[in-house]
N, C-alpha and C positions, 0 to 999 in steps of 0.2 A: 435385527442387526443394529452396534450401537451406530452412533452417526461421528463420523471421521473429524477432529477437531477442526483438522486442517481443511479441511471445505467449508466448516460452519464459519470458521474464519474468511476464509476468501468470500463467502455469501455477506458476511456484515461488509464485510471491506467495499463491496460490490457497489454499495450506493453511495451518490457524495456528503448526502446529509448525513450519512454513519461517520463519514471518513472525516468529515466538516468538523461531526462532535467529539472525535479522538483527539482532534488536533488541538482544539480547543481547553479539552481534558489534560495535554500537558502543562498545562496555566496552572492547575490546580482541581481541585473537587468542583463541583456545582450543581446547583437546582434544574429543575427540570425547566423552570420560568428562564432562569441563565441562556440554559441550553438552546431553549427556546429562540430567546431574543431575536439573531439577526436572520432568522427565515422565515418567510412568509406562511408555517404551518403552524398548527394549534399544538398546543401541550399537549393533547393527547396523540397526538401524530408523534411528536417527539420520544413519549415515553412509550412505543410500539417501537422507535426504533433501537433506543431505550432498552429494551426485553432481547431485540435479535443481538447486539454489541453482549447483553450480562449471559445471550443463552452461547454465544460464543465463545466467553470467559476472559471479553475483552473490556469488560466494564464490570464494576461489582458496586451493588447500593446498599447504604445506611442512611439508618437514624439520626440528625442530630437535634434535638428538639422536636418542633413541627417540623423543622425541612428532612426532606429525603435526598439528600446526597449523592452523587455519582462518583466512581473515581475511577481511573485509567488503570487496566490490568496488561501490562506491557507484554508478560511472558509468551502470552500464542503471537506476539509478533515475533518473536526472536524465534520462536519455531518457523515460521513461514521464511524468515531473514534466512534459513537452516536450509532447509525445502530450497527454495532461492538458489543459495548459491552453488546445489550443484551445478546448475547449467551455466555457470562462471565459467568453467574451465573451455563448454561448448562456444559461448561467446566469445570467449580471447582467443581461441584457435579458427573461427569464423574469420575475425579481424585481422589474425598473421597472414590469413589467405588470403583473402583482400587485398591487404598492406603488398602480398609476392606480387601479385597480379596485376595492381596499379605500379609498380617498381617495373617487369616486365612490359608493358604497355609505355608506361615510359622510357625506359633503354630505348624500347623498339623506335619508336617517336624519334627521341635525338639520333639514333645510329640511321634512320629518313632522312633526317634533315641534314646530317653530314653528307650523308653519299648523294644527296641532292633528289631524292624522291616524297612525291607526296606531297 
């Protein structure tokens, strides 16, 4: 069975130093040493996480010279952005019902405090 983008995606996503190195990635390209820099793991840690972001198709690497380059592959975010917002519609009608309830609760409350109960 092949493997569903959209989980491979949510598994890169999963960890912060993947999510650390996307963000990062929208600066521009960068080395694995770059990427490296501000966490307390080795390059080779990095380029493992490296392989789970490119085997997702959220990263894709080149050549330039000696360096090996990273770059930011946005698309399977915009899938998951996709995925996502169905449950918009779930969440805004959660918060209408809310919004009735705390509206109801408060009528209730001031129509207490007129008729002097409570």
């Amino acid at each position: 069975m092949a493997e569903d983008r959209l989980s491979l995606v949510f598994g890169a996503l999963a960890d912060p130093i993947r999510r650390a190195i996307l963000i990062r990635l929208t600066e521009g390209e960068a080395t694995v040493a770059e990427l490296a820099a501000p966490f307390d793991v080795s390059q080779p840690a990095i380029s493992k996480h490296l392989r789970v972001l490119e085997h997702a198709g959220l990263v894709s690497r080149s050549r330039r010279a000696t360096a090996r380059l990273s770059r930011l592959e946005a698309e399977p975010l915009r899938e998951v952005t996709t995925w996502l917002a169905r449950y918009q519609r779930f969440w805004d009608e959660s918060h209408e019902r809310l919004d009735e309830l705390l509206a109801a609760l408060q009528a209730r409350q001031d129509d207490d405090a007129r008729h002097g109960h409570g």
